[in-house]
PDB file of N, CA, C and O in Angstrom, chain B, residues numbered from 101:
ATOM      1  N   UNK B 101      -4.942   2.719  19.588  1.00  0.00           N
ATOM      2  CA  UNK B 101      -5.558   1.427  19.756  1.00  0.00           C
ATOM      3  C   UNK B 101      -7.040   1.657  19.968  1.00  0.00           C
ATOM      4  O   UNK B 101      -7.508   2.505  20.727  1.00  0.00           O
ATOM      5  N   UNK B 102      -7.613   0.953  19.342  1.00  0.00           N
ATOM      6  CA  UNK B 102      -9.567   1.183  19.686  1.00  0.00           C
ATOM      7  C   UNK B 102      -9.684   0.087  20.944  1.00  0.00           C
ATOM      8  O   UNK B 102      -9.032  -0.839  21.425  1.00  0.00           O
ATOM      9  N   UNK B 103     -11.228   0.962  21.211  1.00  0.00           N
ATOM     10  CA  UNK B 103     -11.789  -0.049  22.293  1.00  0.00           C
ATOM     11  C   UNK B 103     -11.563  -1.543  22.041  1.00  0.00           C
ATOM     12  O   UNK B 103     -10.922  -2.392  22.660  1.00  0.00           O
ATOM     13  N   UNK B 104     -12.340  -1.585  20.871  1.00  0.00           N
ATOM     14  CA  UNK B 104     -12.016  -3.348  20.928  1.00  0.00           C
ATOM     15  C   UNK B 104     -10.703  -4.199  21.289  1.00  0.00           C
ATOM     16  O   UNK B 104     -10.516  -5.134  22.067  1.00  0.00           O
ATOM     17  N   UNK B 105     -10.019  -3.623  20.566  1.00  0.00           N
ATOM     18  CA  UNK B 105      -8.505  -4.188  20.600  1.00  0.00           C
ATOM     19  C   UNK B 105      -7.946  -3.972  22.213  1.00  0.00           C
ATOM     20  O   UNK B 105      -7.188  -4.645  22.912  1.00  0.00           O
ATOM     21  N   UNK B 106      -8.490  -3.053  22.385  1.00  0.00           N
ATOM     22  CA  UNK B 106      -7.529  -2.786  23.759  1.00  0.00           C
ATOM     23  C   UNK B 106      -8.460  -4.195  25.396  1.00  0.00           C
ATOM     24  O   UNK B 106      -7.965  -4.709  26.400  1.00  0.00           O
ATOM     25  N   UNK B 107      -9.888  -4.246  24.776  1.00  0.00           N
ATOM     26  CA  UNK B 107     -10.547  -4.820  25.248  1.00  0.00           C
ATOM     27  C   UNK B 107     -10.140  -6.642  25.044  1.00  0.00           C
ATOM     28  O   UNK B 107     -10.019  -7.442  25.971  1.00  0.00           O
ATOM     29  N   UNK B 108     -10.027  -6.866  23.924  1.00  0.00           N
ATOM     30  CA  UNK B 108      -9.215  -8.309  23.751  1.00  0.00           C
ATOM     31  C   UNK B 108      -7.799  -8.131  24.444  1.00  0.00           C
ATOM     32  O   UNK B 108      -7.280  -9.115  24.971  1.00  0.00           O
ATOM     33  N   UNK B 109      -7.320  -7.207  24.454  1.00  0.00           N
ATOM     34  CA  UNK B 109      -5.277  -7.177  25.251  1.00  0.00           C
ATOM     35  C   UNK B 109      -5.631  -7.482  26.527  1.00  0.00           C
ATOM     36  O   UNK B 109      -4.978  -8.309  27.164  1.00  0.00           O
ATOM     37  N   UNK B 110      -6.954  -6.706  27.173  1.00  0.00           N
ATOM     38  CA  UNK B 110      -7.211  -6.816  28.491  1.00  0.00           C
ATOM     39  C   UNK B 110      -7.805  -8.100  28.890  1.00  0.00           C
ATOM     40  O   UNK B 110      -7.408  -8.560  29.961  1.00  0.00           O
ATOM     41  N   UNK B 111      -8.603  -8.702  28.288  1.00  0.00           N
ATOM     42  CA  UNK B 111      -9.386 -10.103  28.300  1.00  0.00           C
ATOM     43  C   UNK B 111      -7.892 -11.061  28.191  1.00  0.00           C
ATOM     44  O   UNK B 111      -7.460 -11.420  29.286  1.00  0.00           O
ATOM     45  N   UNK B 112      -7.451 -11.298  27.519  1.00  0.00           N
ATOM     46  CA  UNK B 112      -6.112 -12.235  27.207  1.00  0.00           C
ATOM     47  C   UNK B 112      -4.877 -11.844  28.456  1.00  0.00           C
ATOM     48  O   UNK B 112      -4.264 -12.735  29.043  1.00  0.00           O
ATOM     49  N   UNK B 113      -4.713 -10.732  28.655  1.00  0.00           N
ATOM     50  CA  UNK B 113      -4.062 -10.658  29.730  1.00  0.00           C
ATOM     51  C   UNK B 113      -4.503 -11.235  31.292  1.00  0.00           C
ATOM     52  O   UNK B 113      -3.784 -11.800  32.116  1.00  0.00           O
ATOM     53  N   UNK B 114      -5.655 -10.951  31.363  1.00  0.00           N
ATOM     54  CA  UNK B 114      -6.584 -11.680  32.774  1.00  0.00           C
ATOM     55  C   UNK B 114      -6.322 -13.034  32.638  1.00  0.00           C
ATOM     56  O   UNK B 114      -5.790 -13.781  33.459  1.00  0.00           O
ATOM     57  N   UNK B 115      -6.742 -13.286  31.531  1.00  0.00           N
ATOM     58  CA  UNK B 115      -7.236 -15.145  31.592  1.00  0.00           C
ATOM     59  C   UNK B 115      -5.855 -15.601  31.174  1.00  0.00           C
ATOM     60  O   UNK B 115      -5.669 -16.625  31.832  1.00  0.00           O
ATOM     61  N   UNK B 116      -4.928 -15.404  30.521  1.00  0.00           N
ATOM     62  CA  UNK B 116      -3.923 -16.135  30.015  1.00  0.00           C
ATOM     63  C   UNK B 116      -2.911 -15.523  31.153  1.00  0.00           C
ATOM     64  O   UNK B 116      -2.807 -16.170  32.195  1.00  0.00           O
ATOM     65  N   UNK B 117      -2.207 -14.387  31.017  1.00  0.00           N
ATOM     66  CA  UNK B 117      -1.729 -13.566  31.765  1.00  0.00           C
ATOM     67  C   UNK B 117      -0.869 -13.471  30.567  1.00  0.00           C
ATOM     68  O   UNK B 117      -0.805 -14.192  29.571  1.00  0.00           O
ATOM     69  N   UNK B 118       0.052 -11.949  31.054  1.00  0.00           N
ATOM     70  CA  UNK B 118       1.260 -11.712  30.090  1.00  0.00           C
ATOM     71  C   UNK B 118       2.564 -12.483  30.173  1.00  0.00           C
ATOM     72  O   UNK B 118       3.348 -12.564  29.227  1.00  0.00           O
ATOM     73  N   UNK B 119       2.697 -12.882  31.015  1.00  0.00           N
ATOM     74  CA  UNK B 119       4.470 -13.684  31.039  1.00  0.00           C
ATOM     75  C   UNK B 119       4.074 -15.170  30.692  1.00  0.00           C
ATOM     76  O   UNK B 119       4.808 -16.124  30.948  1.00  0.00           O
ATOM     77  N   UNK B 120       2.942 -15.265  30.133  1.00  0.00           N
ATOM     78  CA  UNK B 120       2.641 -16.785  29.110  1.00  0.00           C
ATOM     79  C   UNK B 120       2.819 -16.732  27.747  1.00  0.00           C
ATOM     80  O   UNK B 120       2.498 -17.701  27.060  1.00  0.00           O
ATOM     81  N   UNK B 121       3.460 -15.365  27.074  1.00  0.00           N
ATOM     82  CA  UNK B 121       2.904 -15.441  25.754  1.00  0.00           C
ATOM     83  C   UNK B 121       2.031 -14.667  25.274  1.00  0.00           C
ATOM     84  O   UNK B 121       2.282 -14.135  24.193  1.00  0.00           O
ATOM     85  N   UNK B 122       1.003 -14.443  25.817  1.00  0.00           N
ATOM     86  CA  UNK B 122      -0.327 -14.082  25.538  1.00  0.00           C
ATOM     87  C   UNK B 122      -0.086 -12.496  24.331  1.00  0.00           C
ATOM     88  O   UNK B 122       0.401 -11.438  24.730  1.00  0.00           O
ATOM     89  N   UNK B 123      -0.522 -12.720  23.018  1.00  0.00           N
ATOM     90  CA  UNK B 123      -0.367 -11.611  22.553  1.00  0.00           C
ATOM     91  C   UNK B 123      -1.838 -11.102  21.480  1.00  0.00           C
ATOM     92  O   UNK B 123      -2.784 -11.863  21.275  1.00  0.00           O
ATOM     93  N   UNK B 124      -1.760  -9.983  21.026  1.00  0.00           N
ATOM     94  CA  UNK B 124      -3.024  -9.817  19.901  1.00  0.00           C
ATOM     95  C   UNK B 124      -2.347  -9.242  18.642  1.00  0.00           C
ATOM     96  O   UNK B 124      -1.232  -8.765  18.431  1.00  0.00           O
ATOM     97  N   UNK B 125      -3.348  -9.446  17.947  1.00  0.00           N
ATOM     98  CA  UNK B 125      -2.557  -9.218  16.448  1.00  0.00           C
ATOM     99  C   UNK B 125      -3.046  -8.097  15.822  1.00  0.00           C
ATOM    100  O   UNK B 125      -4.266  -8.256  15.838  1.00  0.00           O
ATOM    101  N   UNK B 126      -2.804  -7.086  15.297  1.00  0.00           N
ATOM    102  CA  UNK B 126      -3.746  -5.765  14.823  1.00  0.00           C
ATOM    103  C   UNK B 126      -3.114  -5.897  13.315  1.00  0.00           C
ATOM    104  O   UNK B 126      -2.044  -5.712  12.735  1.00  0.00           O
ATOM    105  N   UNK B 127      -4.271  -6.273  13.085  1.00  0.00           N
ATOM    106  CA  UNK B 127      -4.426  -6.158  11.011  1.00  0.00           C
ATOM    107  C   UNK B 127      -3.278  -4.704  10.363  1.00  0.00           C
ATOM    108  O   UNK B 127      -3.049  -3.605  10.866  1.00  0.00           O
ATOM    109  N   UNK B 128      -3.042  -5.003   9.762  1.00  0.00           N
ATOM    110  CA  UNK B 128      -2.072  -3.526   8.517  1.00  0.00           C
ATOM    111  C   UNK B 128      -3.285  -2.656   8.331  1.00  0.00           C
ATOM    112  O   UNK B 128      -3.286  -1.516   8.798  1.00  0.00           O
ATOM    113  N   UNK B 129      -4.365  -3.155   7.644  1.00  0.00           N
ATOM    114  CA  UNK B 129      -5.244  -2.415   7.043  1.00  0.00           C
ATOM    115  C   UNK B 129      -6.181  -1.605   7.602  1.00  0.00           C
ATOM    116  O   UNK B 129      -6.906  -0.872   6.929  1.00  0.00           O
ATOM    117  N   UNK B 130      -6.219  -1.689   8.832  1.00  0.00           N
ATOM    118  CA  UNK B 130      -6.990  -0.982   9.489  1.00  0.00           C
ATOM    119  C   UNK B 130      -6.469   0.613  10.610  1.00  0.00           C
ATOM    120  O   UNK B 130      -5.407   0.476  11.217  1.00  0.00           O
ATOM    121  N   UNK B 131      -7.094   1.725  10.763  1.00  0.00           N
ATOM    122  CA  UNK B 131      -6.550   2.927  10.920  1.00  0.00           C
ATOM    123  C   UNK B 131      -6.651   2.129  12.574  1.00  0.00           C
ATOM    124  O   UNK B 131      -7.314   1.142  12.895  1.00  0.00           O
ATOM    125  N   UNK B 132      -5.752   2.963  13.393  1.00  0.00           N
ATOM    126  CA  UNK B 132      -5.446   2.801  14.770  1.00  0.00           C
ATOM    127  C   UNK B 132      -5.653   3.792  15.126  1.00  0.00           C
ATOM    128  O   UNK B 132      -5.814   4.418  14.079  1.00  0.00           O
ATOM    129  N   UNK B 133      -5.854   4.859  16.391  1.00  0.00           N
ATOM    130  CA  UNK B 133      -6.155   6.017  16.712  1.00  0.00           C
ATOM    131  C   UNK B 133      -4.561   5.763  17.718  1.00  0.00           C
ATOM    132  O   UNK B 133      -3.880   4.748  17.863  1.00  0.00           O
ATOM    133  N   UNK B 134      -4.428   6.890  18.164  1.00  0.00           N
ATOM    134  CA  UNK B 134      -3.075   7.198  18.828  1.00  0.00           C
ATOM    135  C   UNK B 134      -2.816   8.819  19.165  1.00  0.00           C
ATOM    136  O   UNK B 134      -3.462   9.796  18.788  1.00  0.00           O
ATOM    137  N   UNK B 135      -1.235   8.712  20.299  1.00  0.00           N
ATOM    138  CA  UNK B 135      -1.600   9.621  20.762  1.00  0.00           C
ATOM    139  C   UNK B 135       0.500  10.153  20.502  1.00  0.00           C
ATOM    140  O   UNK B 135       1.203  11.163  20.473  1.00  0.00           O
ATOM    141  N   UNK B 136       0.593   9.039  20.411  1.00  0.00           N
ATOM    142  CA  UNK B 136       2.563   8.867  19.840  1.00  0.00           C
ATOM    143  C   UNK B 136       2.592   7.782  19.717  1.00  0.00           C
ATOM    144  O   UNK B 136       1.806   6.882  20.013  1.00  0.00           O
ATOM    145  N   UNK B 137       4.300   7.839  18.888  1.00  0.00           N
ATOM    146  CA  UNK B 137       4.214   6.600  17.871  1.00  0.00           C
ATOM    147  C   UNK B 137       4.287   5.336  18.672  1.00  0.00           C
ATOM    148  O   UNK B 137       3.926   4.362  18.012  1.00  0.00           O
ATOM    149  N   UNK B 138       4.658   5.057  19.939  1.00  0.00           N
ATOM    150  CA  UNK B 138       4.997   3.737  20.757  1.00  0.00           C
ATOM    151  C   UNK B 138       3.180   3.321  20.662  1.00  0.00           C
ATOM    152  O   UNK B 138       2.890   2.134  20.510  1.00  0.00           O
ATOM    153  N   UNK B 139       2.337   4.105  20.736  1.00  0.00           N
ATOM    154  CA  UNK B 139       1.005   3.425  20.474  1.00  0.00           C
ATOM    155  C   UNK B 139       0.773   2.703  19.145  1.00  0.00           C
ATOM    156  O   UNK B 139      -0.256   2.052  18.960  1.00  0.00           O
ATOM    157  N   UNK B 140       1.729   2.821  18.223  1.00  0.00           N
ATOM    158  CA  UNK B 140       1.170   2.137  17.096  1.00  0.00           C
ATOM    159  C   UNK B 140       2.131   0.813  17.001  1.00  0.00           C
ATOM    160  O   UNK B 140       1.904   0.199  15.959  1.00  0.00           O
ATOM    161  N   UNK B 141       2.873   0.373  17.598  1.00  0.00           N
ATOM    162  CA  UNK B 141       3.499  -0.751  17.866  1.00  0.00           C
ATOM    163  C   UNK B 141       4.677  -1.188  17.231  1.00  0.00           C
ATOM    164  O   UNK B 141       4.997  -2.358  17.018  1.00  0.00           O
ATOM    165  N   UNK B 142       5.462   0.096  16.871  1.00  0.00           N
ATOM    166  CA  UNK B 142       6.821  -0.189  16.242  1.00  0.00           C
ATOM    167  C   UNK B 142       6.417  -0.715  14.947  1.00  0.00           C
ATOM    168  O   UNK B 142       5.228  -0.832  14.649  1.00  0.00           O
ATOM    169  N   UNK B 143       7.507  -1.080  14.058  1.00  0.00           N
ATOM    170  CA  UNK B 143       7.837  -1.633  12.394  1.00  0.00           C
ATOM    171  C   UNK B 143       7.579  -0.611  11.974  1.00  0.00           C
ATOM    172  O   UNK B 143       6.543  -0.574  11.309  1.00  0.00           O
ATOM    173  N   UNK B 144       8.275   0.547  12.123  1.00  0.00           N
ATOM    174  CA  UNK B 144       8.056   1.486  11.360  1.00  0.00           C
ATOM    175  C   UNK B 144       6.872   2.314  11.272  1.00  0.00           C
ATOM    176  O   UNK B 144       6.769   3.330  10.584  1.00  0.00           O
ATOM    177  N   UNK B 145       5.886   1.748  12.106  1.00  0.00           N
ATOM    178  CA  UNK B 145       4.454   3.175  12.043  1.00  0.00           C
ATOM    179  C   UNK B 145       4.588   4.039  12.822  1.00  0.00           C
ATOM    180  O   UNK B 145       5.078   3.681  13.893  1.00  0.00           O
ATOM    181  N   UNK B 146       4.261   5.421  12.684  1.00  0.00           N
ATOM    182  CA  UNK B 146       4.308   6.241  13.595  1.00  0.00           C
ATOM    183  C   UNK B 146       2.735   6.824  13.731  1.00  0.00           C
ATOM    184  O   UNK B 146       1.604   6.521  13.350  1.00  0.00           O
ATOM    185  N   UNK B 147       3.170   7.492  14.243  1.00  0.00           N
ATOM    186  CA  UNK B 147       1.701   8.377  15.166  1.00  0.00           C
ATOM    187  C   UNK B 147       1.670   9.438  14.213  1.00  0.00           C
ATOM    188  O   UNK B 147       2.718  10.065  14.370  1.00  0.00           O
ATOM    189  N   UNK B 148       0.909  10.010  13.195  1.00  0.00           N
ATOM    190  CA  UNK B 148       0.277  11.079  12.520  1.00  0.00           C
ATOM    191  C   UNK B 148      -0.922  11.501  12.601  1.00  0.00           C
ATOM    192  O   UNK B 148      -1.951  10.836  12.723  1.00  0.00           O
ATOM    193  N   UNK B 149      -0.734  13.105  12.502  1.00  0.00           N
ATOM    194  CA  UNK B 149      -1.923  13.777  12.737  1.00  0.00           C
ATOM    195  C   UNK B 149      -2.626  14.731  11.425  1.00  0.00           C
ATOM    196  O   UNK B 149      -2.081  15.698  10.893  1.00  0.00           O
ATOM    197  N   UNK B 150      -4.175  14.079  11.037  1.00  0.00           N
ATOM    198  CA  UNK B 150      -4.299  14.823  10.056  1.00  0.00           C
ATOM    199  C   UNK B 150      -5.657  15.637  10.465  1.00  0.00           C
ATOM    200  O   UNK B 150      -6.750  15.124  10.702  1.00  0.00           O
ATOM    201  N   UNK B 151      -5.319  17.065  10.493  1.00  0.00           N
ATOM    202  CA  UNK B 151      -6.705  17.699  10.687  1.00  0.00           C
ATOM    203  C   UNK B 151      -6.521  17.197  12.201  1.00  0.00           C
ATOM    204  O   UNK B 151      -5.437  17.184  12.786  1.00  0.00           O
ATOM    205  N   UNK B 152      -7.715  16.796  12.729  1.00  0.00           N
ATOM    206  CA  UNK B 152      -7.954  16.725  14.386  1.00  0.00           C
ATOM    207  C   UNK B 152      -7.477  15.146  14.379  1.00  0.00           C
ATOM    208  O   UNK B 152      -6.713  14.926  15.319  1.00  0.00           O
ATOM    209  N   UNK B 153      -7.679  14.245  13.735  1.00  0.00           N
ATOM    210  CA  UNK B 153      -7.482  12.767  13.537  1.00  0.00           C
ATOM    211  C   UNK B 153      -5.580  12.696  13.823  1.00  0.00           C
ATOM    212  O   UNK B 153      -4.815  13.447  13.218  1.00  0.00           O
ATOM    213  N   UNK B 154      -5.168  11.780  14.718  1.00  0.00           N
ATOM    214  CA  UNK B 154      -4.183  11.024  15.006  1.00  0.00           C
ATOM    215  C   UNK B 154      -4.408   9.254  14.475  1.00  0.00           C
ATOM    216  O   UNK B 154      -5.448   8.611  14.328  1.00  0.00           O
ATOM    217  N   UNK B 155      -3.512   9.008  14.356  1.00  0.00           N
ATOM    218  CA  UNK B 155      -4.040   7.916  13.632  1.00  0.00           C
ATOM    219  C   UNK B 155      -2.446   7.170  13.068  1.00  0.00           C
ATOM    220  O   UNK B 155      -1.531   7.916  12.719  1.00  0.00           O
ATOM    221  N   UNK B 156      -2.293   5.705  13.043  1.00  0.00           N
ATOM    222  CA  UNK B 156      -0.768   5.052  12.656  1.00  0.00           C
ATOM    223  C   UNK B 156      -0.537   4.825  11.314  1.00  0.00           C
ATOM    224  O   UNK B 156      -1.385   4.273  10.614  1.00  0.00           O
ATOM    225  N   UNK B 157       0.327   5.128  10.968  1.00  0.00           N
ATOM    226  CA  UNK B 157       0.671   5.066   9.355  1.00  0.00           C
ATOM    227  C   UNK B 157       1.744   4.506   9.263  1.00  0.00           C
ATOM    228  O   UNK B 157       2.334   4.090  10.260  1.00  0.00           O
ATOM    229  N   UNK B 158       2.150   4.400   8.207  1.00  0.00           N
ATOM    230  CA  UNK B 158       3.136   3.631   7.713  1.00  0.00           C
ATOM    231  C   UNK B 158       3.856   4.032   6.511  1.00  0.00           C
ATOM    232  O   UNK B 158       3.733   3.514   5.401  1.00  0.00           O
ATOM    233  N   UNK B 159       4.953   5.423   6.971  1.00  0.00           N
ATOM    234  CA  UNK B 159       5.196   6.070   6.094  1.00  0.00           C
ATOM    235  C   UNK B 159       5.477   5.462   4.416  1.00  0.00           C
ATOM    236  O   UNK B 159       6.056   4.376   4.420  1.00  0.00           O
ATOM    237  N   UNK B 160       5.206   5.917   3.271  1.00  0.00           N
ATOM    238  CA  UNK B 160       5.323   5.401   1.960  1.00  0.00           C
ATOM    239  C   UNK B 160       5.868   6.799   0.958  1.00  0.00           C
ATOM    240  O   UNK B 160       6.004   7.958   1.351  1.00  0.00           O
ATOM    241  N   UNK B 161       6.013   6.484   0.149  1.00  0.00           N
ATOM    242  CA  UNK B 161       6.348   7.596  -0.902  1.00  0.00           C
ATOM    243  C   UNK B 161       5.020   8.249  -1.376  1.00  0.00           C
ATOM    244  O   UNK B 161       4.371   7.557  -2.160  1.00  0.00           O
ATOM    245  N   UNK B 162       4.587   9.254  -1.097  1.00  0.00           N
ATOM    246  CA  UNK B 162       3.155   9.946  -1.513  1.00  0.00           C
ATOM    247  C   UNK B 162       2.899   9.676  -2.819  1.00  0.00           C
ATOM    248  O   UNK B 162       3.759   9.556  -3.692  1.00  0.00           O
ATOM    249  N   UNK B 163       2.005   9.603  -2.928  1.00  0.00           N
ATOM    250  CA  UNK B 163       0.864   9.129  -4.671  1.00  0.00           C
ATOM    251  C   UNK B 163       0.094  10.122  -4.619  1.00  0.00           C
ATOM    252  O   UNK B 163      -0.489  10.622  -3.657  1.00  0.00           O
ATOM    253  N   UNK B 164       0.119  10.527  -6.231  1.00  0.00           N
ATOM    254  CA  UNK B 164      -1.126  11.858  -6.018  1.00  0.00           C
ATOM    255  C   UNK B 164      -2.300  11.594  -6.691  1.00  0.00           C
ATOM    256  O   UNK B 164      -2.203  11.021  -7.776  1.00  0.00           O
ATOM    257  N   UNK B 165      -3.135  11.824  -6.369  1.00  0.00           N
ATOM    258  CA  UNK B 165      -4.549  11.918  -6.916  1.00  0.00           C
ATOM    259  C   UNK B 165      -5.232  10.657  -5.544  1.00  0.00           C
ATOM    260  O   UNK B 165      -6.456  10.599  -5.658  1.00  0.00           O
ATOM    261  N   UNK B 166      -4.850   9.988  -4.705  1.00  0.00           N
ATOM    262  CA  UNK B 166      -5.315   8.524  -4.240  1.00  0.00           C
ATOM    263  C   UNK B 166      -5.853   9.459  -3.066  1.00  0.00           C
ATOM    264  O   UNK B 166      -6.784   8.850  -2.538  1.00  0.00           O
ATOM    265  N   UNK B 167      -5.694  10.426  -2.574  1.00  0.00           N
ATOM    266  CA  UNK B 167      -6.657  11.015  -1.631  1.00  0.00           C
ATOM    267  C   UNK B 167      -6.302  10.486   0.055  1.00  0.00           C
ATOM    268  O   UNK B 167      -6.907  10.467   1.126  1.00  0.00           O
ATOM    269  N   UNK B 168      -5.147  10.149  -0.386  1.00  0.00           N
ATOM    270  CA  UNK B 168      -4.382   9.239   1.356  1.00  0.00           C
ATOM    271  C   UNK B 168      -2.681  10.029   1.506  1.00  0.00           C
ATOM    272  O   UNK B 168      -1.746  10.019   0.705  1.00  0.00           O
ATOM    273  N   UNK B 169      -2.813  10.712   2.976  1.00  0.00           N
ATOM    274  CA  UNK B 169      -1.516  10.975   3.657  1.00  0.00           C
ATOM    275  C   UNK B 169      -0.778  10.094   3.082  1.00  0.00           C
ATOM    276  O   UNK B 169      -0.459   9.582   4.155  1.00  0.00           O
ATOM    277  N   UNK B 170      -0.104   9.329   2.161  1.00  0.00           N
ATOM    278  CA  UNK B 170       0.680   8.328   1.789  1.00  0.00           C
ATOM    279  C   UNK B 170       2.169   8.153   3.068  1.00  0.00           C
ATOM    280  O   UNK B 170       2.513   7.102   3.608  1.00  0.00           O
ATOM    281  N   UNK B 171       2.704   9.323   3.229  1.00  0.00           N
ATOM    282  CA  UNK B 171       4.201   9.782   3.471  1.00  0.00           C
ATOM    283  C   UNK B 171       3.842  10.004   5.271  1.00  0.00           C
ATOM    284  O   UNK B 171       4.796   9.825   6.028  1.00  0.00           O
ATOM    285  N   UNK B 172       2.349  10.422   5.946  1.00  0.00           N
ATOM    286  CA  UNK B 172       1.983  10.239   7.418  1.00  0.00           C
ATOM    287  C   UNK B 172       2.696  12.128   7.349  1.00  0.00           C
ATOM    288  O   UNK B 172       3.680  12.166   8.086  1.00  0.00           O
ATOM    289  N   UNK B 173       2.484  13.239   6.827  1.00  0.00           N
ATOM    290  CA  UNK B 173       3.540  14.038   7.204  1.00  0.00           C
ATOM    291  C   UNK B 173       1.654  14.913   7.309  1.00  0.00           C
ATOM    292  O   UNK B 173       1.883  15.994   6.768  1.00  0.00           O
ATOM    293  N   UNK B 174       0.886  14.919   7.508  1.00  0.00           N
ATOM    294  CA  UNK B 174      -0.467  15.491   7.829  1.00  0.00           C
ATOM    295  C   UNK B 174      -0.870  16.249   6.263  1.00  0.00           C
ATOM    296  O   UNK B 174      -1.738  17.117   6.350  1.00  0.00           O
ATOM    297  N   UNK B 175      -0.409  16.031   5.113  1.00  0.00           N
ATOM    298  CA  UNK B 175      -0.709  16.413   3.844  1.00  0.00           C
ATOM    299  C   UNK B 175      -1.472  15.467   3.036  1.00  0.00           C
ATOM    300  O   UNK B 175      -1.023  14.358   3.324  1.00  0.00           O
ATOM    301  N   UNK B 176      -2.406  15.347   2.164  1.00  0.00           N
ATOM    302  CA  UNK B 176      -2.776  14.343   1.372  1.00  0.00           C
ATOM    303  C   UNK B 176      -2.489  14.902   0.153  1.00  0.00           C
ATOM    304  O   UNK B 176      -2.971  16.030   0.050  1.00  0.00           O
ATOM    305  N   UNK B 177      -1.733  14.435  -1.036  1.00  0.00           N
ATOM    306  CA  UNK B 177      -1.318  14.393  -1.981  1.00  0.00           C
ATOM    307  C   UNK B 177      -0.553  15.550  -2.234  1.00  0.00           C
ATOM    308  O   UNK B 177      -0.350  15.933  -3.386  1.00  0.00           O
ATOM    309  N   UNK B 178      -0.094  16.159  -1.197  1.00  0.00           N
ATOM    310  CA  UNK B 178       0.978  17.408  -1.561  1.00  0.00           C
ATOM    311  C   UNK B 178       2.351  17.147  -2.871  1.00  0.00           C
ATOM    312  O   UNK B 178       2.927  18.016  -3.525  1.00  0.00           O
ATOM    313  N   UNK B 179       2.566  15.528  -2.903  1.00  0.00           N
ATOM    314  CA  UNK B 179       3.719  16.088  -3.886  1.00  0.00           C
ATOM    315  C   UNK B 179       3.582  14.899  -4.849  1.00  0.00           C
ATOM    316  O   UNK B 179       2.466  14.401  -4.706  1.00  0.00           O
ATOM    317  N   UNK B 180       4.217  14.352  -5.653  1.00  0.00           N
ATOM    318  CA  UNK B 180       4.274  13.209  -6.923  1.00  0.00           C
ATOM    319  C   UNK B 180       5.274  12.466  -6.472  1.00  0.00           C
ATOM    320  O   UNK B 180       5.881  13.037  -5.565  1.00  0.00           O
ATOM    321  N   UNK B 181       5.766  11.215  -6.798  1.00  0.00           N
ATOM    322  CA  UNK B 181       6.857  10.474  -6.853  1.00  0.00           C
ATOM    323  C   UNK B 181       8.307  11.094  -6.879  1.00  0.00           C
ATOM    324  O   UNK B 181       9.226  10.982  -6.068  1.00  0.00           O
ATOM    325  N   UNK B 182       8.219  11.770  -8.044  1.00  0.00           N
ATOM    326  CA  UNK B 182       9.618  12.822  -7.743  1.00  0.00           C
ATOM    327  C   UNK B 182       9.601  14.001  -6.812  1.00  0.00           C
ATOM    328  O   UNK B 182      10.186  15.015  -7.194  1.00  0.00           O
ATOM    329  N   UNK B 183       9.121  14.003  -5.866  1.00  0.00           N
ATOM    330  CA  UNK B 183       8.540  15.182  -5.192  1.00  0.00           C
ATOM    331  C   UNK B 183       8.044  16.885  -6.192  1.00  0.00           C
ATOM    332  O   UNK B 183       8.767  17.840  -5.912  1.00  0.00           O
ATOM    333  N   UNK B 184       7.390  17.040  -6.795  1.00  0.00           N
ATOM    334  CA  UNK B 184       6.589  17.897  -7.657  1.00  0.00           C
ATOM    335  C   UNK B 184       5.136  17.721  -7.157  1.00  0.00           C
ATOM    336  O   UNK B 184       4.505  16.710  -6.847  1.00  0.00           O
ATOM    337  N   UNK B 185       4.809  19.035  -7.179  1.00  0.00           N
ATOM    338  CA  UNK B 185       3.349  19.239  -6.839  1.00  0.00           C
ATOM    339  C   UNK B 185       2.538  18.484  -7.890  1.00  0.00           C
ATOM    340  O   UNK B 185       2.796  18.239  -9.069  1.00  0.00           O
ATOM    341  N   UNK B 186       1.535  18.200  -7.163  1.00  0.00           N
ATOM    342  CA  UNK B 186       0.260  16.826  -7.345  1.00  0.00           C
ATOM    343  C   UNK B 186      -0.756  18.528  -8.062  1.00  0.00           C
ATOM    344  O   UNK B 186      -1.916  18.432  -8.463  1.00  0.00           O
TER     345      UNK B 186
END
């Protein structure tokens, strides 16, 4: 979770409180930093680490040449659709 986000959870929790409802919404498209997967908020993202970067993904079937962990396993384009080297 970044500063900001964690900074709106904390603002909405004060002023609204939590047993009202009070929730925040974190976009798909944007990388999350993390430390395990309960930080990335369930539906399937987990916590991956690429290089020094942790960060929530959303495991997919790897694509090669697109230059993105597709699969969250800390590889970028290690294999093709049928699993065969990229």
């Amino acid at each position: 979770m970044n500063s900001v986000s964690f900074l709106k959870l904390s603002l909405c929790a004060a002023l609204v409180g939590l047993s009202s409802g009070c929730s925040v919404d974190f976009p798909d498209d944007k990388p999350y930093a993390c430390t395990a997967d309960g930080d990335c908020g369930g539906d399937g993202y987990v916590c991956a680490t690429l290089g020094t970067l942790q960060y929530c993904c959303l495991p997919e079937p790897e694509v090669c040449g697109n230059g993105i962990d597709d699969n969250c396993d800390g590889k970028v384009d290690e294999s093709g659709p049928n699993g065969e080297g990229c």
